[in-house]
C-alpha positions in Angstrom: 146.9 199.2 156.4 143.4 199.6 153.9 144.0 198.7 150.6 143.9 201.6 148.5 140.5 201.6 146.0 140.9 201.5 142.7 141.2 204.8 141.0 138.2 206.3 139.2 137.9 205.0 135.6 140.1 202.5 136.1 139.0 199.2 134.8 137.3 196.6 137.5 139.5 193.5 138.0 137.8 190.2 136.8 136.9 188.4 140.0 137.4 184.5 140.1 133.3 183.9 140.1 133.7 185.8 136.7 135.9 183.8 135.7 134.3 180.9 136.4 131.0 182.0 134.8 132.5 182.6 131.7 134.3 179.4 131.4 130.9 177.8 132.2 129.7 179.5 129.4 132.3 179.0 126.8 132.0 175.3 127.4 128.3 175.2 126.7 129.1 177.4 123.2 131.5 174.5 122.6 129.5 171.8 123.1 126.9 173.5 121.2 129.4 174.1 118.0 130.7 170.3 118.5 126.9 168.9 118.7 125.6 171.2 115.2 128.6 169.8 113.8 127.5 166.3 114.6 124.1 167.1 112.9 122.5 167.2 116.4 121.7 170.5 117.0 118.1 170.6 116.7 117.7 167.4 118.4 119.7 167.6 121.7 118.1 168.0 125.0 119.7 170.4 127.5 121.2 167.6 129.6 122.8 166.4 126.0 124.3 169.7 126.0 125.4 170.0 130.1 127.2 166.2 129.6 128.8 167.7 126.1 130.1 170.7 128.4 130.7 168.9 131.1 128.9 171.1 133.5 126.0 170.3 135.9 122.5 170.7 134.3 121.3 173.4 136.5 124.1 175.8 135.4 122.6 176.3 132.0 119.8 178.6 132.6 122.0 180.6 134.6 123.9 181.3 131.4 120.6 181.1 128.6 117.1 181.3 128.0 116.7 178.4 125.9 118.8 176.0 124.0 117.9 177.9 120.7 119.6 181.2 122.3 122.8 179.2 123.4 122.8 177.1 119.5 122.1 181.2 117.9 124.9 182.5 120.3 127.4 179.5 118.9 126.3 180.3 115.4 126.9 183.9 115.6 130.7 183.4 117.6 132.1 180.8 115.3 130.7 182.3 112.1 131.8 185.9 112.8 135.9 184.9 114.0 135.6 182.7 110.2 134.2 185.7 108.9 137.0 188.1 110.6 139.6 185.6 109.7 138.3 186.1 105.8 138.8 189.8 106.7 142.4 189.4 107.8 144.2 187.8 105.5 142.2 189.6 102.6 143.5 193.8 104.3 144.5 195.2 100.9 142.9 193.1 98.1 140.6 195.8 96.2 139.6 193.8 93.9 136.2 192.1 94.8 136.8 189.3 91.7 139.6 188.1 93.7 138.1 188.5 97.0 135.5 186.4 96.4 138.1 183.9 95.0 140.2 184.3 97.9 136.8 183.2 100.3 135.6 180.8 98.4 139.2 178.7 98.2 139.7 179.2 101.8 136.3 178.1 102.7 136.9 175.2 100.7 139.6 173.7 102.2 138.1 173.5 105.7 137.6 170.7 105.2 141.5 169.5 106.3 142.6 172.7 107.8 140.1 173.0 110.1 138.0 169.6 110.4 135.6 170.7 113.2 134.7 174.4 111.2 133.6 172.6 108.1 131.5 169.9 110.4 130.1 172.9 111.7 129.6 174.7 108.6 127.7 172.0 106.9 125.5 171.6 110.2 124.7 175.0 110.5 124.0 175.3 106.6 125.7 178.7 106.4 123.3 179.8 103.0 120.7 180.9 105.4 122.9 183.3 108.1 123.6 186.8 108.0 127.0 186.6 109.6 130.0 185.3 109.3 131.4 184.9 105.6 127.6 185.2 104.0 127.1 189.0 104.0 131.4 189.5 103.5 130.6 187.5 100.2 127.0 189.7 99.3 129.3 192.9 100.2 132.1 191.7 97.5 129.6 190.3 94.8 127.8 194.3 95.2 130.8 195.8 94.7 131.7 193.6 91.9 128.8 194.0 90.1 128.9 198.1 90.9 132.5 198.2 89.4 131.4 196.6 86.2 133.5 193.3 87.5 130.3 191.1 87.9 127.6 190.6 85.6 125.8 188.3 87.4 122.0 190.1 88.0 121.0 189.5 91.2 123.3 189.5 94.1 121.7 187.3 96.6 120.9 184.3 93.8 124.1 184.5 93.3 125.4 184.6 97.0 122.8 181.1 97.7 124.3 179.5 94.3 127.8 180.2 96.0 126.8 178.7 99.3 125.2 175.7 97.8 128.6 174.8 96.0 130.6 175.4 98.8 128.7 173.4 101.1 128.0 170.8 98.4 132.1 170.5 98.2 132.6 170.3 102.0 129.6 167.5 102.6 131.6 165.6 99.8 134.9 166.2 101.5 133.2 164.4 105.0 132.1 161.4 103.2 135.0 161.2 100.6 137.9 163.3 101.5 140.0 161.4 98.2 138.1 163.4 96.3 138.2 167.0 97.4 142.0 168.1 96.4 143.4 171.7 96.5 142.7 171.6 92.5 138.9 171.1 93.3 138.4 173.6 95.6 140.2 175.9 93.2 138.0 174.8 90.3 135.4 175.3 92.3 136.3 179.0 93.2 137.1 179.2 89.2 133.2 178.2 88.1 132.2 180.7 90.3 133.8 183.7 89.6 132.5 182.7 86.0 128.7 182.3 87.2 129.7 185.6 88.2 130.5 186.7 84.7 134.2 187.0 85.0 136.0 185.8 81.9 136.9 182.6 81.9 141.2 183.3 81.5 140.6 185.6 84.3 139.0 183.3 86.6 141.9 180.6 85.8 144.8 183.6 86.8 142.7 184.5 89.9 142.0 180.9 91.0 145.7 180.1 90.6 146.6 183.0 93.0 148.9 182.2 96.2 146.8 182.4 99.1 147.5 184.1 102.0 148.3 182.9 105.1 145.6 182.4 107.5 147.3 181.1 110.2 145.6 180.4 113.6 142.6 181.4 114.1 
C-alpha cells in the first residue's frame, strides 16, 4: 500500500542528510568558539578549523563562505544564548540599577562556572559586538539614565568602561584564578553601578543581592 503524503501544512520531516549537515555545521561553530577562545581565531587556517571539528576539509565550504563568516556566525550564536541566558534569570527585575548589577556579577564569574564562555569572551573581546550581553547592558544603562537612576552622561562610554572591567577581571581570572573571588566580582559590579552614579550604600545593597539561578545554559 502507498504511503499516505504528508498533509498540507504539515511540517516536513528532517531527513538524515539534514541531519547530518547540521551536525557538520555545529562542529565547525565549535571548533571555531574553542579556537577564539584559544586566542587563535584570526590566525587559524581552514584545515586548523576541519581537524578542530573533526570533519574533512572539503566539507567547510559546503557550510560557509569564508572562515570570517563561520568565526562571525560562532560570535553571534554563543553571544546571543549568554545574552538570552542574562534575559532569563533577570524576567521581572525593573529596576535597571540592579539589572546591570545582576549582568555584570554573572558575567564575572565565568570565569569558574563556565570556563570555556569566559575563554571565549576574552578572545572575542565582547566591548566591540552588538550582540549578546553588549546592547542588553546599553538598553539597561538608557533606561537608567531615562529614569533618573544613572547619572553617568553618555551611555556607550559608559557601556566600553563596563566591558573593559569585565574583561579586565576575567583575563585576570585565566592567569590567576586565586585572585578573582565571588567578593571581587561583586566589588567589581559595586564600582560600576557607582561610575554609573548610583550612591555608593545603594550599590553595596544591590551588589550583595542573591543571584538568581542560571542554571544550564
Amino acid at each position: 500500500m502507498a504511503q499516505a503524503a504528508p498533509a498540507a501544512g504539515a511540517p516536513r520531516a528532517t531527513s538524515r542528510l539534514d541531519r547530518r549537515k547540521a551536525r557538520t555545521r555545529q562542529a565547525l561553530i565549535d571548533a571555531a568558539v574553542w579556537l577564539i577562545g584559544e586566542g587563535r581565531g584570526d590566525r587559524a587556517s581552514i584545515q586548523e578549523i576541519t581537524e578542530a571539528a573533526d570533519i574533512g576539509s572539503g566539507s567547510f565550504y559546503n557550510h560557509f563562505d569564508s572562515k570570517e563568516q563561520l568565526f562571525a556566525t560562532a560570535s553571534a550564536e554563543v553571544l546571543e544564548r549568554w545574552g538570552q541566558m542574562i534575559d532569563r534569570v533577570s524576567a521581572g527585575i525593573t529596576d535597571p540599577a540592579e539589572l546591570v548589577a545582576v549582568g555584570v556579577r554573572i558575567a564575572g564569574r565565568l570565569g569558574w562556572t563556565h570556563p570555556d564562555i569566559a575563554a571565549f569572551a576574552i578572545g572575542a573581546g565582547l566591548h566591540v559586538v552588538d550582540i549578546g550581553l553588549a546592547p542588553r547592558a546599553l538598553r539597561d544603562i538608557r533606561a537608567g539614565q531615562a529614569a533618573g537612576r544613572f547619572t553617568v552622561p553618555d551611555a556607550e562610554i559608559a557601556l566600553s568602561a563596563v566591558a573593559g572591567g569585565l574583561l579586565g577581571l576575567l583575563r585576570v581570572y585565566q592567569r590567576h584564578p586565586e585572585r578573582i573571588t565571588e567578593t571581587a566580582v561583586d566589588h567589581l559590579a559595586e564600582a560600576v553601578l557607582r561610575l554609573l552614579g548610583v550612591p555608593a550604600p545603594e550599590a553595596a545593597r544591590l551588589a550583595a543581592l542573591p543571584l538568581p539561578d542560571t542554571g544550564a545554559w
